[in-house]
N, CA, C and O atoms as a Tripos MOL2 file, in Angstrom:
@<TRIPOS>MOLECULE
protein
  212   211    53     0     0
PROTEIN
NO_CHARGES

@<TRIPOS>ATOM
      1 N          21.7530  -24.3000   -6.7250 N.3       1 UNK1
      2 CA         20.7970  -23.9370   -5.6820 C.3       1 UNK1
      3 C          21.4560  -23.0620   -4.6160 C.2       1 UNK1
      4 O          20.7770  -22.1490   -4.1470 O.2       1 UNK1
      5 N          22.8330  -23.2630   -4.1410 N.am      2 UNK2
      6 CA         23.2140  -22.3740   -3.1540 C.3       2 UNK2
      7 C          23.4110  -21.3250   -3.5230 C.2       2 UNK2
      8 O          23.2470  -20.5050   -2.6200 O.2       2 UNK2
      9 N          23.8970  -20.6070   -5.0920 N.am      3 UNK3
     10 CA         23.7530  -19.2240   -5.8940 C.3       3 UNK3
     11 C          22.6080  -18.8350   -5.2020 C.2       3 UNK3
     12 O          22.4130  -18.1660   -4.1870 O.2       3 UNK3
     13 N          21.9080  -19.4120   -5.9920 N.am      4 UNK4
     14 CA         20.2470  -18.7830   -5.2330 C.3       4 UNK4
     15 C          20.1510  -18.0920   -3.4760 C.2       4 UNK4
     16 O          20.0410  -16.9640   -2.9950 O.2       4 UNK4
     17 N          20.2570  -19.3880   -2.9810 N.am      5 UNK5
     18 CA         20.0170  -19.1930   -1.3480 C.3       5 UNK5
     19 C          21.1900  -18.2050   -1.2100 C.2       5 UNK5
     20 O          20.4990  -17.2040   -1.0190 O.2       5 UNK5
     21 N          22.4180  -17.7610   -1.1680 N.am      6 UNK6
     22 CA         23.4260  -17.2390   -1.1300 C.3       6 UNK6
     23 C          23.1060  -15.7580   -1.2970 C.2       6 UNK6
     24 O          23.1630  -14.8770   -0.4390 O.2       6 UNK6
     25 N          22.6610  -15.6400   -2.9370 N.am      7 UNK7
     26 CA         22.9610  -14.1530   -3.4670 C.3       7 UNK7
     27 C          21.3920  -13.6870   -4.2630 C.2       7 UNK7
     28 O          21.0710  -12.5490   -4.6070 O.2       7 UNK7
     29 N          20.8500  -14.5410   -4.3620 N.am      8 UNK8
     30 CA         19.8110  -14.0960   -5.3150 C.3       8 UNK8
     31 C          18.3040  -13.6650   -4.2440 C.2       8 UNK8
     32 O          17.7770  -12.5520   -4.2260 O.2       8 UNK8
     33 N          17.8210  -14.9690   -3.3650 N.am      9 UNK9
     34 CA         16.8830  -15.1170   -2.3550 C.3       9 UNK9
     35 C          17.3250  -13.5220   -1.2790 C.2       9 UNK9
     36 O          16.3300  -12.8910   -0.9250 O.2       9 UNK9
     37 N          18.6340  -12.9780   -0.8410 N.am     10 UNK10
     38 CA         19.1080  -12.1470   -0.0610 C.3      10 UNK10
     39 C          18.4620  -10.7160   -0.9250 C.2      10 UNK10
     40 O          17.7110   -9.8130   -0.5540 O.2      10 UNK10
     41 N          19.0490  -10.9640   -2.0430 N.am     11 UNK11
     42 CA         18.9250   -9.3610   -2.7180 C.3      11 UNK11
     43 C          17.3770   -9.2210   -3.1540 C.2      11 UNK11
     44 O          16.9520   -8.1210   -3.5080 O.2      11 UNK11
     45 N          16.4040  -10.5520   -3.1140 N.am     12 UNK12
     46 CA         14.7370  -10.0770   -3.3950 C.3      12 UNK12
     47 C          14.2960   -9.5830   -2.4000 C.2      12 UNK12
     48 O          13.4540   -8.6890   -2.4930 O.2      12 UNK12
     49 N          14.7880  -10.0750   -1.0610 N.am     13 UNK13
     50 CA         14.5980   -9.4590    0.2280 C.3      13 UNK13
     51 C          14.7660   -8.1420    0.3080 C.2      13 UNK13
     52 O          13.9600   -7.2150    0.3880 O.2      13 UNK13
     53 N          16.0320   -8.1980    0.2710 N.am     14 UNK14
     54 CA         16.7080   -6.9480    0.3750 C.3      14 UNK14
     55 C          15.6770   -5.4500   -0.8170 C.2      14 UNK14
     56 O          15.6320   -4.2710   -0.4640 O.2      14 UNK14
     57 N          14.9600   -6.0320   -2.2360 N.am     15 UNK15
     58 CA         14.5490   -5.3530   -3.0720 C.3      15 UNK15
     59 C          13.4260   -4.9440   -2.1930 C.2      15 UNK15
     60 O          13.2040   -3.7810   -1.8570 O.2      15 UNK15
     61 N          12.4780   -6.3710   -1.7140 N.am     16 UNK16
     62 CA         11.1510   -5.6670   -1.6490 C.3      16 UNK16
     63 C          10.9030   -4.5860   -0.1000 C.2      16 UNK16
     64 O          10.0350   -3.7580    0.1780 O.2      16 UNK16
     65 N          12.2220   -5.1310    0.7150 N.am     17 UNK17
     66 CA         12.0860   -4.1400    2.0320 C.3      17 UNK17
     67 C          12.3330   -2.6590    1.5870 C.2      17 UNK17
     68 O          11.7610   -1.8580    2.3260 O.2      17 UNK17
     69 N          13.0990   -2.0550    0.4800 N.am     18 UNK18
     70 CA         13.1420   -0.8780   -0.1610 C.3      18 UNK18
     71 C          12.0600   -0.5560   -0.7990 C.2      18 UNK18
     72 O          11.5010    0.5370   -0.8760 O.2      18 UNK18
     73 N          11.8280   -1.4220   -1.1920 N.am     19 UNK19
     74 CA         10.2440   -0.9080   -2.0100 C.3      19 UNK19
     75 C           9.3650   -0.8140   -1.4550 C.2      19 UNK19
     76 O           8.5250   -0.1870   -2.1000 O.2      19 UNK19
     77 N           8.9930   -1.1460   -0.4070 N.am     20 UNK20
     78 CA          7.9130   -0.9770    0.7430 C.3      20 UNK20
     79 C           8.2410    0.3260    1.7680 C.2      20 UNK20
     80 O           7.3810    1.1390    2.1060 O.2      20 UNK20
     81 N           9.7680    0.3680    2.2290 N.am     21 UNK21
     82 CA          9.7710    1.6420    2.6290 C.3      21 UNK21
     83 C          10.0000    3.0620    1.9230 C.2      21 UNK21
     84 O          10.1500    4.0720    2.6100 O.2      21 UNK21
     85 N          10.0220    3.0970    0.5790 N.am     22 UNK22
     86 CA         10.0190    3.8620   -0.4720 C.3      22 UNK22
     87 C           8.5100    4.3430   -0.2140 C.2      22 UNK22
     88 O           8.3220    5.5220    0.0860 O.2      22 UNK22
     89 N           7.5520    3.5500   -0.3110 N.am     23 UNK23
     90 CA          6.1590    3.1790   -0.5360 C.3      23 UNK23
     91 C           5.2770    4.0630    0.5210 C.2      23 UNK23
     92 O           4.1480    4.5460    0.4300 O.2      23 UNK23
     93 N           6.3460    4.0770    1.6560 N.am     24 UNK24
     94 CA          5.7700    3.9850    2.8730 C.3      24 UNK24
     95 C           6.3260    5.5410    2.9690 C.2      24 UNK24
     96 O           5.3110    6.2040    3.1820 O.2      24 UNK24
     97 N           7.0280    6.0940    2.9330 N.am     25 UNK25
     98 CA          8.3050    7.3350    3.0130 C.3      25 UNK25
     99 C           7.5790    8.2940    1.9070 C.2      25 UNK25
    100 O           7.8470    9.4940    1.8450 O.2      25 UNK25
    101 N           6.6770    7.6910    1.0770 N.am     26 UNK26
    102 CA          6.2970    8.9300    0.0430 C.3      26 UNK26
    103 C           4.8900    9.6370    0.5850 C.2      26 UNK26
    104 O           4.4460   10.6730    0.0900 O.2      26 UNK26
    105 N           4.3410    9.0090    1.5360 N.am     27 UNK27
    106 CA          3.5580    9.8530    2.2440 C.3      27 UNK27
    107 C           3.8140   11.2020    2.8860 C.2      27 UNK27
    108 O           2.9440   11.9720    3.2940 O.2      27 UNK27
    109 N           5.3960   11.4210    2.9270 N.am     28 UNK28
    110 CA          6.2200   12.5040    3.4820 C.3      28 UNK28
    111 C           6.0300   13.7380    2.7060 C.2      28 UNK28
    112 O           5.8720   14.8090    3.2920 O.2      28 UNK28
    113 N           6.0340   13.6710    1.6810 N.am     29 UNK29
    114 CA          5.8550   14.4720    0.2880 C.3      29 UNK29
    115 C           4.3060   14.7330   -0.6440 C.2      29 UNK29
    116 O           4.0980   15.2300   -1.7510 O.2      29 UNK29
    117 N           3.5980   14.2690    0.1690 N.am     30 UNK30
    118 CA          2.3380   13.9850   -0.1440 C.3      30 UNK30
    119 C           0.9710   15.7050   -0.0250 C.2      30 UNK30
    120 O           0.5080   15.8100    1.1100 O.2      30 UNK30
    121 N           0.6440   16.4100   -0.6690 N.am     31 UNK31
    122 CA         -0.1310   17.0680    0.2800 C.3      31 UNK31
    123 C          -0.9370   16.7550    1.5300 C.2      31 UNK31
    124 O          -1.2370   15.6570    2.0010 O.2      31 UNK31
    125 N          -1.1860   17.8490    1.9090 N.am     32 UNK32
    126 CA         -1.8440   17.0510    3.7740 C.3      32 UNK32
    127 C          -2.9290   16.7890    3.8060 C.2      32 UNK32
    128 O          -3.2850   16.2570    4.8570 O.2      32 UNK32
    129 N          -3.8290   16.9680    2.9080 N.am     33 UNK33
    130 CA         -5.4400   16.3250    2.5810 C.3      33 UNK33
    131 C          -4.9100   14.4450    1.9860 C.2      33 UNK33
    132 O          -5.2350   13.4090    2.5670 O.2      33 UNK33
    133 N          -4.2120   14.5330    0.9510 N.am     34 UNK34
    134 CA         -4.1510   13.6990    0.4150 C.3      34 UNK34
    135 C          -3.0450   12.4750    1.1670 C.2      34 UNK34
    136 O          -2.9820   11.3420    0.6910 O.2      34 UNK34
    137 N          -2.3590   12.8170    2.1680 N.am     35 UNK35
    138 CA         -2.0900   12.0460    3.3160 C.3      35 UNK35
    139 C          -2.9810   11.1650    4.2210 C.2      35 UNK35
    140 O          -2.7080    9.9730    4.3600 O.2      35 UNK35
    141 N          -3.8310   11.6190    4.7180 N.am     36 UNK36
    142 CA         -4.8340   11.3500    5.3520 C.3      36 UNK36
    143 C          -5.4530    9.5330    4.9110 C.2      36 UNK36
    144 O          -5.0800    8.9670    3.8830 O.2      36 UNK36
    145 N          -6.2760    8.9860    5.7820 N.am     37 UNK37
    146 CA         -6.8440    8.1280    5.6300 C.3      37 UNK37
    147 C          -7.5870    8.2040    4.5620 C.2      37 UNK37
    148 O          -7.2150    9.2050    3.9510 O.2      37 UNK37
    149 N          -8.7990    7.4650    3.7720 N.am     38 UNK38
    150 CA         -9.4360    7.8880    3.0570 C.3      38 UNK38
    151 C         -11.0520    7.7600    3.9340 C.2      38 UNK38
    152 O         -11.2780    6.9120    4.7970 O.2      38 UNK38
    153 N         -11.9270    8.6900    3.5180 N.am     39 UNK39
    154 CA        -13.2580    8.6490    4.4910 C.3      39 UNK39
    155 C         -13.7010    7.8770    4.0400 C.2      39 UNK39
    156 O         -13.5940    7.6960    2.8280 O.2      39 UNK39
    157 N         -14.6030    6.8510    5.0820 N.am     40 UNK40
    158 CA        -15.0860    5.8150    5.1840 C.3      40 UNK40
    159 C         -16.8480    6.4610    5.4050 C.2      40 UNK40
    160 O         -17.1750    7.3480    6.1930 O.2      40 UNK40
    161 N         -17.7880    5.6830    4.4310 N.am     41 UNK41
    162 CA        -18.9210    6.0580    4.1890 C.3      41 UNK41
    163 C         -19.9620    4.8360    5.3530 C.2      41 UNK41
    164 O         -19.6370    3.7870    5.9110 O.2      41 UNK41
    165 N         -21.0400    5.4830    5.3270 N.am     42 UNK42
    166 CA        -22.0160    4.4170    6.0960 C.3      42 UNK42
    167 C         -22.1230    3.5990    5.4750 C.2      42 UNK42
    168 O         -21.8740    3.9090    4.3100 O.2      42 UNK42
    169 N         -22.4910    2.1970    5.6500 N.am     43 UNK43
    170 CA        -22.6790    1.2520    4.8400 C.3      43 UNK43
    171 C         -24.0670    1.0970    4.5600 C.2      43 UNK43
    172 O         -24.4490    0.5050    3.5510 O.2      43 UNK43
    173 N         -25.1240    1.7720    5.6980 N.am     44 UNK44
    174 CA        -26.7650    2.2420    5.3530 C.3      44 UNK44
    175 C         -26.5830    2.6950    3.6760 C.2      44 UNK44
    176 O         -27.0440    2.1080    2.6980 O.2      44 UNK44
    177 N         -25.6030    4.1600    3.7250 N.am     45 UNK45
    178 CA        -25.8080    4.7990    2.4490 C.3      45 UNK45
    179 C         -25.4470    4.0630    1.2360 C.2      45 UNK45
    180 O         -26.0880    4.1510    0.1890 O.2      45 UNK45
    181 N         -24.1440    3.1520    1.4420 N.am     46 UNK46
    182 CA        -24.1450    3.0080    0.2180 C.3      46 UNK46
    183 C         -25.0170    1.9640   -0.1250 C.2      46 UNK46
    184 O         -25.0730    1.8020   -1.3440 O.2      46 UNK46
    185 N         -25.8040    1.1060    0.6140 N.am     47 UNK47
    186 CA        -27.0390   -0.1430   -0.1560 C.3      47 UNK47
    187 C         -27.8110    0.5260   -0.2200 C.2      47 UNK47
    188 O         -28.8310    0.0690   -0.7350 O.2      47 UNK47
    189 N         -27.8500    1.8890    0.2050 N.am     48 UNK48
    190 CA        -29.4740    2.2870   -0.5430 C.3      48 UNK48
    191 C         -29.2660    3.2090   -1.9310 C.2      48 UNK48
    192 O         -30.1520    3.2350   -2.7850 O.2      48 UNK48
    193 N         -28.2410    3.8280   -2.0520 N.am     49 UNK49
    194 CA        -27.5570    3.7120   -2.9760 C.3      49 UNK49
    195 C         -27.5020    2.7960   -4.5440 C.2      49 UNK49
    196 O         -27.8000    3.1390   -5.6880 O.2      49 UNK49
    197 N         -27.0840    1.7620   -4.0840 N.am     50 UNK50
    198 CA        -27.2420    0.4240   -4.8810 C.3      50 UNK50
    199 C         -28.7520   -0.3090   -5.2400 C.2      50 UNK50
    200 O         -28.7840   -1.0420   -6.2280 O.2      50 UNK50
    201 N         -30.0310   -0.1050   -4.4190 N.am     51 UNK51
    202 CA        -30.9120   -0.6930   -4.3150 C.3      51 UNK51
    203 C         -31.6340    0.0360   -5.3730 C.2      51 UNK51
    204 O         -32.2400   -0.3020   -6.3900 O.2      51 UNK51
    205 N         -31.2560    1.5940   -4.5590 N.am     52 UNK52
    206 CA        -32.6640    2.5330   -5.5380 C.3      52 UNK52
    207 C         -32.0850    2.6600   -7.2530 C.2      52 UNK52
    208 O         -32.7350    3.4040   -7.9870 O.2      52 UNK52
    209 N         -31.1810    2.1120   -7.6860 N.am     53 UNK53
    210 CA        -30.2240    2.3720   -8.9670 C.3      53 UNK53
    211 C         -31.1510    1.2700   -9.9070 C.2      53 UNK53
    212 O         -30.8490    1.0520  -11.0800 O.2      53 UNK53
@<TRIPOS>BOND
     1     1     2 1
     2     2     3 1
     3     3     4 2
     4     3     5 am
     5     5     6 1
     6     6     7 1
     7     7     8 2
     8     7     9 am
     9     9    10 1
    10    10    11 1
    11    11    12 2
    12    11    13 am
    13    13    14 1
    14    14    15 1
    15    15    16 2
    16    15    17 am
    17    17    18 1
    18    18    19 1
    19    19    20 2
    20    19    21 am
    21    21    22 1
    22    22    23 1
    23    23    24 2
    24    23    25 am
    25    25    26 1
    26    26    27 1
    27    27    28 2
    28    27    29 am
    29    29    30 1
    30    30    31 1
    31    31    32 2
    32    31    33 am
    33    33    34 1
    34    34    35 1
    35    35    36 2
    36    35    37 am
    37    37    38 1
    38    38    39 1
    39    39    40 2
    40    39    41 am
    41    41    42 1
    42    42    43 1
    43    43    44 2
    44    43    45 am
    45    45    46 1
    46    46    47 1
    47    47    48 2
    48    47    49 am
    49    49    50 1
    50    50    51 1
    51    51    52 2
    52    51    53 am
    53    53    54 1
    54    54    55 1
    55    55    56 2
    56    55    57 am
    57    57    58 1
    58    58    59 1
    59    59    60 2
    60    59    61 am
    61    61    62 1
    62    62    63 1
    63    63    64 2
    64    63    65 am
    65    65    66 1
    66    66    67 1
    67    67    68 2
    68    67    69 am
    69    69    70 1
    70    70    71 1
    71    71    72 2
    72    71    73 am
    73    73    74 1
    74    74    75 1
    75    75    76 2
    76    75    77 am
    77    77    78 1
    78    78    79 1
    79    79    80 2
    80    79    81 am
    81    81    82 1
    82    82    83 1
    83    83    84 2
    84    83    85 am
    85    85    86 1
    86    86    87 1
    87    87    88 2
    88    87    89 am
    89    89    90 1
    90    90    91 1
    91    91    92 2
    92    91    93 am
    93    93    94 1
    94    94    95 1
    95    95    96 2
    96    95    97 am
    97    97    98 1
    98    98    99 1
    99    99   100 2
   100    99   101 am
   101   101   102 1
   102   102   103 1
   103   103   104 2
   104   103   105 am
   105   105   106 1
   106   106   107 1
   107   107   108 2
   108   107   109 am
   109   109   110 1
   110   110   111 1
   111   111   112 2
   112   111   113 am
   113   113   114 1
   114   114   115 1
   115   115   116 2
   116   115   117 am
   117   117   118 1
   118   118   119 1
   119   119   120 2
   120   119   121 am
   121   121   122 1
   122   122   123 1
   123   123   124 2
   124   123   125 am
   125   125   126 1
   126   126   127 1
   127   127   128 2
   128   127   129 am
   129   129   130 1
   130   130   131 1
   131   131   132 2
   132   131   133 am
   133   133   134 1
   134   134   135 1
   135   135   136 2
   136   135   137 am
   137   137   138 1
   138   138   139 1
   139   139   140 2
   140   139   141 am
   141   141   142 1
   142   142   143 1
   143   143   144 2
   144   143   145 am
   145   145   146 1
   146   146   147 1
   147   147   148 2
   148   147   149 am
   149   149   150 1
   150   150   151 1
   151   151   152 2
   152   151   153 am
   153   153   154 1
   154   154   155 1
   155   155   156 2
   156   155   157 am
   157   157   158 1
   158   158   159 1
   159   159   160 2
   160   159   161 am
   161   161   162 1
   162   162   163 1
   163   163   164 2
   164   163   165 am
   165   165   166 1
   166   166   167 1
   167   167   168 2
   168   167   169 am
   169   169   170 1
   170   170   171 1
   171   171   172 2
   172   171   173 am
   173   173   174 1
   174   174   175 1
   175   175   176 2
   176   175   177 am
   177   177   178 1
   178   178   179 1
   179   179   180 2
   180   179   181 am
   181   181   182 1
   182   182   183 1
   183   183   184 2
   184   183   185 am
   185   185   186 1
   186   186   187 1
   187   187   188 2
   188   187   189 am
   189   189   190 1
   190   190   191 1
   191   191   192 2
   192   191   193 am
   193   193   194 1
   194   194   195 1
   195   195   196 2
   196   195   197 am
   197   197   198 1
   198   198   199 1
   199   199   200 2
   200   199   201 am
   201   201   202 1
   202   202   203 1
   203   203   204 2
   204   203   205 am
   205   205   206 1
   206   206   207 1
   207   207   208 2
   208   207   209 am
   209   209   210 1
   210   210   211 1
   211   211   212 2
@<TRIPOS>SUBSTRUCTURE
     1 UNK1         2 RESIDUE 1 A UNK
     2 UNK2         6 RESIDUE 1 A UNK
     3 UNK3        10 RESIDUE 1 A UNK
     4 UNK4        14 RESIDUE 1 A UNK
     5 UNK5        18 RESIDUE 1 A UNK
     6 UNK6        22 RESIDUE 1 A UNK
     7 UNK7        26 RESIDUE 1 A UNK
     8 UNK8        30 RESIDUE 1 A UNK
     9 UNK9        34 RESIDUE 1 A UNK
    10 UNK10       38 RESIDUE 1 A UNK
    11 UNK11       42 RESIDUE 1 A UNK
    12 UNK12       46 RESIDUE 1 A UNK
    13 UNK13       50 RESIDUE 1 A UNK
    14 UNK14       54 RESIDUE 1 A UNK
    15 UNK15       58 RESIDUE 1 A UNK
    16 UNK16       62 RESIDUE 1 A UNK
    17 UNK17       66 RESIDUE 1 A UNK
    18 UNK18       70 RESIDUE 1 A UNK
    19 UNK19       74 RESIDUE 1 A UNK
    20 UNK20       78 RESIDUE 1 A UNK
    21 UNK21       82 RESIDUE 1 A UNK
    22 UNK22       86 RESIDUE 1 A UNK
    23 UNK23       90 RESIDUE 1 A UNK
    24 UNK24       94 RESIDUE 1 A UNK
    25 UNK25       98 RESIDUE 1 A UNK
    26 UNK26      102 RESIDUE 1 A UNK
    27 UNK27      106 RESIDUE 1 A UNK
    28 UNK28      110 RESIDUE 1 A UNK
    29 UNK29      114 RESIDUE 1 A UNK
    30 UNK30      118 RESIDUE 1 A UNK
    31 UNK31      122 RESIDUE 1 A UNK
    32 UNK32      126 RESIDUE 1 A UNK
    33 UNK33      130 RESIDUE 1 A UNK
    34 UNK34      134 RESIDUE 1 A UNK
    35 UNK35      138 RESIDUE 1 A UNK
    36 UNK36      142 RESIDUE 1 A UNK
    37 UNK37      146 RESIDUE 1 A UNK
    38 UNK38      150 RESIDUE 1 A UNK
    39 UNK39      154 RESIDUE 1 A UNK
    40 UNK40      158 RESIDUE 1 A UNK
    41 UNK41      162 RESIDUE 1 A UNK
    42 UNK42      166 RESIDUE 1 A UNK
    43 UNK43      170 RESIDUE 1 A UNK
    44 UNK44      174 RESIDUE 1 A UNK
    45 UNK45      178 RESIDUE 1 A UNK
    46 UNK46      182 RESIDUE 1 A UNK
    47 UNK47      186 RESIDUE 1 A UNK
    48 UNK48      190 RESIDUE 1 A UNK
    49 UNK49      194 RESIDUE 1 A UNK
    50 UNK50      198 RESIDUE 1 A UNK
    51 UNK51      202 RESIDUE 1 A UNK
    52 UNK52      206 RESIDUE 1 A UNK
    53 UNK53      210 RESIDUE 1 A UNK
């Protein structure tokens, strides 16, 4: 168990904080439309949308 807590529990940490700022850092490289938020629609449109279908 102390392997674990010691060397193993440190380096998943250590994995997923890289992988999140990897994640986060590729927006850098991104075109500038496709950076952006994504547009958010009325929610009127989309149930009427859904209703009249």
């Amino acid at each position: 168990m102390a392997i674990f807590r010691q060397y193993i529990a440190p380096l998943l940490v250590v994995l997923v904080f890289i992988l999140a700022l990897v994640a986060v850092s590729a927006r850098i490289f991104l075109p500038s439309d496709m950076a952006a938020p994504a547009p958010i629609e009325e929610v009127g449109v989309i149930l009427s949308s859904i209703h009249s279908a």
